[in-house]
C-alpha positions in Angstrom: 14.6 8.7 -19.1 11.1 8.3 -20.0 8.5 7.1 -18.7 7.2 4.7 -21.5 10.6 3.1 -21.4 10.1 1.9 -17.6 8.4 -1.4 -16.7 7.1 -2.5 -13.5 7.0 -6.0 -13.4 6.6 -8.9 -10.4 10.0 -10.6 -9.3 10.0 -14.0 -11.0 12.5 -16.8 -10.5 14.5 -15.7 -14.0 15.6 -12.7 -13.1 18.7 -12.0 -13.0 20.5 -8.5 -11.2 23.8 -7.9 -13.2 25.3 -5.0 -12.7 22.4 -3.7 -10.2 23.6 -1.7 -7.1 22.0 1.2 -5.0 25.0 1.6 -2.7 24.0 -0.4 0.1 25.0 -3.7 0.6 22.5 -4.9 2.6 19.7 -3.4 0.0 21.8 -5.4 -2.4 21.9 -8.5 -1.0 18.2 -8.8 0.1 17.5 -8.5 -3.7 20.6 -10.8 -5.3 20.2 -13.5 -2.8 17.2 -15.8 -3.0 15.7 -13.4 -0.1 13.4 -11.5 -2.0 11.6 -14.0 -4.1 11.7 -16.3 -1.3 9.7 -14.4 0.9 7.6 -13.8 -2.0 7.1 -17.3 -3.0 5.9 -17.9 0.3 3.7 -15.0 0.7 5.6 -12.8 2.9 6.2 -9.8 0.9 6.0 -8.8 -2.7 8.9 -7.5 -4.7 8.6 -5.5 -7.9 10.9 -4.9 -10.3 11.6 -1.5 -12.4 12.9 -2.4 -15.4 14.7 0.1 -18.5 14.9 -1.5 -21.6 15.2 -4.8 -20.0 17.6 -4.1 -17.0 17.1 -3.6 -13.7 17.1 -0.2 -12.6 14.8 -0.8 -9.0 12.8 -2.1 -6.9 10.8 -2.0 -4.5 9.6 -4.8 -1.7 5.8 -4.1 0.3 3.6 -6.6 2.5 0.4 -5.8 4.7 0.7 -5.0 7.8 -0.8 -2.8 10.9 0.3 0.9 12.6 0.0 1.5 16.1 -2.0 5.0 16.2 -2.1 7.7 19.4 -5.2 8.4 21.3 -5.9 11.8 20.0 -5.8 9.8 16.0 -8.1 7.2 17.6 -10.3 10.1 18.9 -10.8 11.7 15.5 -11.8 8.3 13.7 -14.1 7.4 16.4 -11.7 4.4 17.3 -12.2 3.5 20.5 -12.6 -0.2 20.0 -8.8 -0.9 18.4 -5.3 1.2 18.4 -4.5 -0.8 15.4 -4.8 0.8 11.5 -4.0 -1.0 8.1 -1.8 -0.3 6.4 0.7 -1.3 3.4 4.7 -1.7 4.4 7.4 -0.8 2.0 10.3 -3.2 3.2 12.4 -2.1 0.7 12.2 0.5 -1.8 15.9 0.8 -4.2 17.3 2.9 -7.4 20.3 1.6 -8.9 23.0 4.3 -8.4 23.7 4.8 -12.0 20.0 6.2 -12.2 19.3 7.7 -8.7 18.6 11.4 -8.4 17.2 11.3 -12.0 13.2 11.2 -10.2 13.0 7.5 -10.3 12.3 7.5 -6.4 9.4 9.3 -6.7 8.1 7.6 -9.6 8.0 4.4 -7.9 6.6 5.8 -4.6 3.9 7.4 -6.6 3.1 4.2 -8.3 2.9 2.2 -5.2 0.8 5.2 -3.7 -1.4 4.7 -6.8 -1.7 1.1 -5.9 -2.7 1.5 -2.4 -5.8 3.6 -3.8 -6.5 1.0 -6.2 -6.5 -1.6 -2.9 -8.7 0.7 -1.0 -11.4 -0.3 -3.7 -11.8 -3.4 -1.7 -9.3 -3.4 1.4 -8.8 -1.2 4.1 -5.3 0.8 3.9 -5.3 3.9 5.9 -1.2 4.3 5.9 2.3 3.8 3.5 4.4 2.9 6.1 7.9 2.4 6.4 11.2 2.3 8.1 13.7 5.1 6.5 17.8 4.4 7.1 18.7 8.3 8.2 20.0 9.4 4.4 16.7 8.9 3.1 14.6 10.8 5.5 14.6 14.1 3.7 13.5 11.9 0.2 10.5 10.6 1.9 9.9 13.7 3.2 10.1 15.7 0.3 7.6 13.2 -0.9 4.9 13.5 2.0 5.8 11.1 4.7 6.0 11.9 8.2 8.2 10.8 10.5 5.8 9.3 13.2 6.0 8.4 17.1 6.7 4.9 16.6 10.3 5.6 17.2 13.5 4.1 15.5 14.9 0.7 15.9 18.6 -0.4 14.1 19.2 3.0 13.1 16.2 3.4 11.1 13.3 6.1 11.5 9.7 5.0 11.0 7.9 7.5 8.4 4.2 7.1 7.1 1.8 8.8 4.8 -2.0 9.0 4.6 -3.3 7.0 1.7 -6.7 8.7 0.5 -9.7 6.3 0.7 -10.8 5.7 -3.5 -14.5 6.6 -3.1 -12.9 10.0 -1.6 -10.8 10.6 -5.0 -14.2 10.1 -6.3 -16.3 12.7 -5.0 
């Protein structure tokens, strides 16, 4: 698959899902129900499709949120005042099996990684955080995330990865 033949494009109301599945149910629904672009529509989240030659081959689902951070972390950004750093939250991230382990994954984490630097232009985002189910954990970690000390809750293992500030990338 190439690259020019991949779109990413916002979750509208027209879509439609067909054939898509990426082997979990639960993944599957969030996206085939009205979930996704309800939470969406009222500000929630934002879901992004990953289209090949019109179809549905992805997706992935990310909101703003905040990280907890350890004393030592707060100690080397001169944080005393908070124990609280942005970041962006990937809620859902999903390859259609017919088109997993083809590099698709880490095509659409390094776009949303490219989009966090692009936010940092004008909005704080120190972290890509997210909550891994335990099959995934070596993907994310092949791809730079960390498992960090915020634990695990429903089976799920909370991973993150420094975003580089933009006027860094810069320099």
């Amino acid at each position: 698959m190439r690259l020019d033949d991949i779109e990413f494009t916002p979750l509208r109301a027209e879509h439609t899902f067909g054939g898509f599945s990426c082997g979990n149910i639960d993944i599957d629904r969030f996206l085939k129900s009205d979930q996704a672009y309800a939470e969406q529509f009222r500000g929630l989240s934002s879901t992004t499709l990953i289209l090949h030659r019109g179809i549905v081959i992805g997706f992935y689902t990310a909101r703003c949120t905040q990280i907890e951070i350890q004393m030592d972390e707060r100690t080397g950004l001169d944080m005393d005042y908070d124990k609280y750093v942005p970041a962006v939250e990937i809620t859902f991230l999903a390859v259609d099996t017919n088109y997993q382990r083809e590099g698709l994954g880490t095509l659409i984490l390094s776009n949303i990684i490219g989009e966090c630097i692009e936010l940092t232009k004008w909005v704080a985002v120190k972290y890509l955080f997210l909550w891994s189910v335990p099959e995934s954990i070596d993907f994310y970690e092949r791809n730079h995330f960390v498992e960090t000390d915020i634990g695990e809750t429903r089976n799920q293992i909370a991973m993150r990865l420094s975003i580089p500030y933009f006027q860094t990338l810069e320099n």
